[in-house]
C-alpha positions as CSV (number, residue, x, y, z in Angstrom):
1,X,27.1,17.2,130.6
2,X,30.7,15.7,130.4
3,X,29.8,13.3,127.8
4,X,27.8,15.8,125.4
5,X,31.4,18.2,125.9
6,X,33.6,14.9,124.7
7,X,31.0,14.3,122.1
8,X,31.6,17.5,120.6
9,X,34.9,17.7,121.0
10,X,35.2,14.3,119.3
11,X,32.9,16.2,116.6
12,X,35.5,19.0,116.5
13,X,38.7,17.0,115.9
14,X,37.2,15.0,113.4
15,X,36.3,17.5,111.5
16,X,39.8,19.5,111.8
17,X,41.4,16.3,110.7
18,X,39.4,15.6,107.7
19,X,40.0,19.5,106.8
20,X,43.7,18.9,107.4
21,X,43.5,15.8,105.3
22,X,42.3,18.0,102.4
23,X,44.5,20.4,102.5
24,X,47.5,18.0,102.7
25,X,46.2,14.9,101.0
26,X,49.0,12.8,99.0
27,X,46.6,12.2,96.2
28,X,44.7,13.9,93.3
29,X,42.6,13.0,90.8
30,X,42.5,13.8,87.4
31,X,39.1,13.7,85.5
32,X,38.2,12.2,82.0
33,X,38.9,14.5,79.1
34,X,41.5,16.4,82.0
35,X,45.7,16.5,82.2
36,X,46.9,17.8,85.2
37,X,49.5,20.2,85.3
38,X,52.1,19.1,88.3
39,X,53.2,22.3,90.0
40,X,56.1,22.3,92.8
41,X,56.1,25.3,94.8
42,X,54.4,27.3,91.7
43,X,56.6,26.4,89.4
44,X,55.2,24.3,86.7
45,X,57.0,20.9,85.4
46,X,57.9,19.2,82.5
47,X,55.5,16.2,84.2
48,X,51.7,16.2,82.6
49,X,49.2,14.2,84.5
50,X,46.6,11.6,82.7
51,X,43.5,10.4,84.2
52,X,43.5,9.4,87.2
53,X,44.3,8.8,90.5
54,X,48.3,10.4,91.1
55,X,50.7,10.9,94.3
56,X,51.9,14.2,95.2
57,X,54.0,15.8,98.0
58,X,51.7,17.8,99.8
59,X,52.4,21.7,100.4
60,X,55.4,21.1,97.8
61,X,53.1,20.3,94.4
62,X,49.7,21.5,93.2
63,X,47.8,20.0,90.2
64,X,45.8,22.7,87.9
65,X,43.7,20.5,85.7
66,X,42.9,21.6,82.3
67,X,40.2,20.4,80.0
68,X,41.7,18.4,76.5
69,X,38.2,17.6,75.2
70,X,36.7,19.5,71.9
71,X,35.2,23.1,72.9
72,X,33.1,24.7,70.9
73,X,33.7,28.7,70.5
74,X,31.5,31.6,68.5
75,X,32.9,34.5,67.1
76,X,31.7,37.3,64.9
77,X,34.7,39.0,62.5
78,X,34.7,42.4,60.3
79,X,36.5,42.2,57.4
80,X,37.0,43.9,53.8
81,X,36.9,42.7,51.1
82,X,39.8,42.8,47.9
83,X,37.0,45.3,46.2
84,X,36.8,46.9,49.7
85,X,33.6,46.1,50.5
86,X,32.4,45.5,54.5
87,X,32.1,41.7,55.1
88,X,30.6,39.9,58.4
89,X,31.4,36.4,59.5
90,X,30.1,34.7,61.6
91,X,32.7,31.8,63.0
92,X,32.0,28.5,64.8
93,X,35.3,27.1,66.0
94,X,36.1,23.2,67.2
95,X,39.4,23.7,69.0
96,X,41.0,21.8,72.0
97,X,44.1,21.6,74.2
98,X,47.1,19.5,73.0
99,X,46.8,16.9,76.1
100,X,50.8,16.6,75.8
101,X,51.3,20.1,76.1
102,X,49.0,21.0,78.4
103,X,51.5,22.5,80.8
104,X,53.5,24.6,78.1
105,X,49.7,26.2,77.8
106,X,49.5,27.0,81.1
107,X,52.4,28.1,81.9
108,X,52.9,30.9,78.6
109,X,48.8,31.9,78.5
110,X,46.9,30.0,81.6
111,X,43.4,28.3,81.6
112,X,40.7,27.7,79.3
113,X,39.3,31.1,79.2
114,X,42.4,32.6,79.0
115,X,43.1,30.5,76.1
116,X,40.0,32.3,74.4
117,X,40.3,35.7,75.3
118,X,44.4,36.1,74.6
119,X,44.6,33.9,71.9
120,X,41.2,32.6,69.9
121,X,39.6,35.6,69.7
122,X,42.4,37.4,68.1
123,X,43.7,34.9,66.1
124,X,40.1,34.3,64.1
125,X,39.9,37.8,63.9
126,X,43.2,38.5,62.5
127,X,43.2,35.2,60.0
128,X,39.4,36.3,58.3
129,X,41.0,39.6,57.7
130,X,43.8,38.5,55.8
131,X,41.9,35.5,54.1
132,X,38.8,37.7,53.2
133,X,41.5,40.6,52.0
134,X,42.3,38.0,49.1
135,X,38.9,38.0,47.5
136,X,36.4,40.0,45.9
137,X,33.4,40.3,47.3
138,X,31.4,37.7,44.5
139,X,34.5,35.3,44.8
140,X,33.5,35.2,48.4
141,X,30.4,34.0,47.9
142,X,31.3,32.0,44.4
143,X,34.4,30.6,46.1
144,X,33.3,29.7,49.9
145,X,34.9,26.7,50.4
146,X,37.9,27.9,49.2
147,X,37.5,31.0,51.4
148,X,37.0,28.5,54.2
149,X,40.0,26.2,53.3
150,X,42.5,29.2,53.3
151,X,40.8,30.2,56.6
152,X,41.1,26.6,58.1
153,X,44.3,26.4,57.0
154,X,46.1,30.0,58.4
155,X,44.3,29.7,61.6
156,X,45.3,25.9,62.2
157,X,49.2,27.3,61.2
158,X,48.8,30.1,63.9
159,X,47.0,28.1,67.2
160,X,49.2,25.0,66.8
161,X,52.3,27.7,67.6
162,X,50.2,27.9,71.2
163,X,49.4,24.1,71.6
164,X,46.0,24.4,70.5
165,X,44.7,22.5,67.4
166,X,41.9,23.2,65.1
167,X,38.8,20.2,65.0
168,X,37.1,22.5,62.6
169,X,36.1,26.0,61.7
170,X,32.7,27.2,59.7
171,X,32.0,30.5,58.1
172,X,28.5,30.2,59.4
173,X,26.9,33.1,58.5
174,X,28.8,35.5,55.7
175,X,27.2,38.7,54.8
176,X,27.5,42.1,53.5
177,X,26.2,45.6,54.0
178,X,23.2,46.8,53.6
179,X,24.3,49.3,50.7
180,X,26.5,46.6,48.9
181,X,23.1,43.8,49.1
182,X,20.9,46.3,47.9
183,X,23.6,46.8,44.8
184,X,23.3,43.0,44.4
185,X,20.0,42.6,44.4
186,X,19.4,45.8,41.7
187,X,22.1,44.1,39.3
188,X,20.0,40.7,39.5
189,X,16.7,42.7,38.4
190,X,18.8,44.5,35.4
191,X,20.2,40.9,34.6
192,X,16.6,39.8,34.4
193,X,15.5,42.8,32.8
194,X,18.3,42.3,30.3
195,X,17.5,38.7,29.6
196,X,13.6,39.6,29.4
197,X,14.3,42.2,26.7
198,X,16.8,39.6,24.6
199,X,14.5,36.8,24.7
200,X,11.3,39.6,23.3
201,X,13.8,40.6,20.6
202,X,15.0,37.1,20.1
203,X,11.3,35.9,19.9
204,X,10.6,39.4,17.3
205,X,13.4,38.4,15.2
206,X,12.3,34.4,14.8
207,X,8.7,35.7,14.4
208,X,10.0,38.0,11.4
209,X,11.9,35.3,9.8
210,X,9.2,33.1,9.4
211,X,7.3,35.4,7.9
212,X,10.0,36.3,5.5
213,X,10.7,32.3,5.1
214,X,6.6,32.1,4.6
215,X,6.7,34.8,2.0
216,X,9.3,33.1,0.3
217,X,7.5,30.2,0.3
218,X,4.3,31.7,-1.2
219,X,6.5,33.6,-4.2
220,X,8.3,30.2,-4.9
221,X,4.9,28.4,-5.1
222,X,3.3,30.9,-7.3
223,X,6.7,31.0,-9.4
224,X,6.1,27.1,-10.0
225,X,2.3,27.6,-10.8
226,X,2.6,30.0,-13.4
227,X,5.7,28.0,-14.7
228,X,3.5,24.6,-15.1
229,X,-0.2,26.3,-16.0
230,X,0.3,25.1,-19.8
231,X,-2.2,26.0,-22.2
232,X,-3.1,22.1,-22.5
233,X,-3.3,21.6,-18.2
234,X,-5.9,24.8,-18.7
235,X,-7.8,22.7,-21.0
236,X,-7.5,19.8,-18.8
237,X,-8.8,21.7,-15.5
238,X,-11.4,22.8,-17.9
239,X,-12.8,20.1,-19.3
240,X,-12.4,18.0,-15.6
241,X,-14.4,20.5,-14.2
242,X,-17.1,21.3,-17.4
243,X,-20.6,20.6,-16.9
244,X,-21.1,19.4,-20.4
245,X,-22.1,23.3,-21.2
246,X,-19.5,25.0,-23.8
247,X,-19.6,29.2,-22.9
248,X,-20.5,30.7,-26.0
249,X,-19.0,34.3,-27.1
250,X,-20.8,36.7,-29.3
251,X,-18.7,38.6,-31.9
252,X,-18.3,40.0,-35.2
253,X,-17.9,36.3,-36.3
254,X,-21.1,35.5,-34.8
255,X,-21.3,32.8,-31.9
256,X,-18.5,30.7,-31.0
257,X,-17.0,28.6,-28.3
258,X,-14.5,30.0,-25.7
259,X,-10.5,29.6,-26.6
260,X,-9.4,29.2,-23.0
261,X,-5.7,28.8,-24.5
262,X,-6.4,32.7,-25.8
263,X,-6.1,33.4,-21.6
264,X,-3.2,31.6,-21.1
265,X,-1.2,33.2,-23.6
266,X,-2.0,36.8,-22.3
267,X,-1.6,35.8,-19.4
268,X,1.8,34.4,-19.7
269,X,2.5,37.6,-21.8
């Protein structure tokens, strides 16, 4: 009986020491992708801790680590446009702590998701309205990465202020109301209504003028065939093409051979 009572006090003290050296252990640690901010009695100091293993004064200092490694954040943004139309974007943002300033964040704004909520979140919001304000609602679409360049550029302007710097922002998703897409999508059909109707008329218009170019064509050739049927190339188209037969005509001079030149020359009177 005595020995299972020194057993657990043994147990007992053990564990009250180990809990003691928690509480009041000398060391930290600081992770990978961590800074530690150095704290003495709350206050926080100009001191920022790298990976590793550091010594501190226990019950004087405390170590708040904060994260330095590339966070990805969401957001969605209303904006309108210069022709005042409603635009959505949807925003991916690459972002992370300035590891040397780590302790100027905490101290002015606090942790990570402080670091969102006070400052992302209003800052994106803020920089597409004033970026989008710039544009028309087709130079949105027409000019995108310039859109995102001026957006990339304002926001990076406003976070490093806080000690946060910009990896990357995308406009992931940019769209308009429902009124203003159905407006787009009815000025596409009239453009290809439009285009339909000048290519029939174009088409109507070549179709005529070959016609006109044919007639031409047919008048010239007739011109030059009634300009070059001389008398002796009818007797020569005559005589290729006789059978050895000579037409007779009956008349008050009794029979006779046909004058073909007679035709020509009424004819070409």
């Amino acid at each position: 009986m005595t020995s299972k009572k020194s057993l657990y006090r043994a147990v007992r003290l053990i564990l009250i020491l180990a809990l003691v050296a928690i509480l009041f252990s000398p060391f930290v640690i600081v992770h990978a992708g961590e800074r530690g901010v150095l704290m003495q009695f709350g206050k926080v100091q100009q001191r920022v801790l790298g990976e590793g293993l550091h010594f501190i004064i226990p019950l004087v200092n405390t170590v708040k680590n904060l994260s330095v490694r590339v966070q990805k954040h969401e957001i969605s943004a209303e904006a309108s446009s210069k022709d005042l139309q409603e635009v959505f974007t949807d925003v991916a943002l690459n972002w992370h702590i300035i590891p040397e300033e780590a302790n100027a964040i905490f101290q002015q704004v606090g942790d990570e998701t402080a670091v969102v909520e006070r400052i992302i979140n209003p800052a994106v919001e803020e920089v597409i309205k004033a970026v989008i304000a710039e544009y028309t609602a087709e130079e949105i679409i027409t000019k995108r990465e310039e859109v995102k360049a001026g957006v990339d550029e304002t926001l990076t302007t406003r976070l490093i202020s806080y000690h946060i710097q910009v990896d990357d922002i995308s406009l992931v998703h940019v769209h308009f109301s429902q009124r203003f897409s159905d407006a787009v999508e009815a000025k596409q059909i009239a453009e290809q209504e439009a285009k339909k109707a000048g290519f029939v008329v174009l088409r109507a218009l070549k179709e005529a003028e070959a016609k006109v170019n044919l007639a031409r064509g047919e008048a010239e050739a007739q011109r030059l065939l009634r300009s070059t049927l001389t008398p002796e190339i009818l007797d020569k188209q005559a005589i290729d093409k006789w059978d050895g037969k000579l037409p007779l005509v009956v008349g008050k001079g009794g029979i006779k051979l046909l004058d073909l030149s007679q035709f020509v020359k009424k004819s070409d009177n």
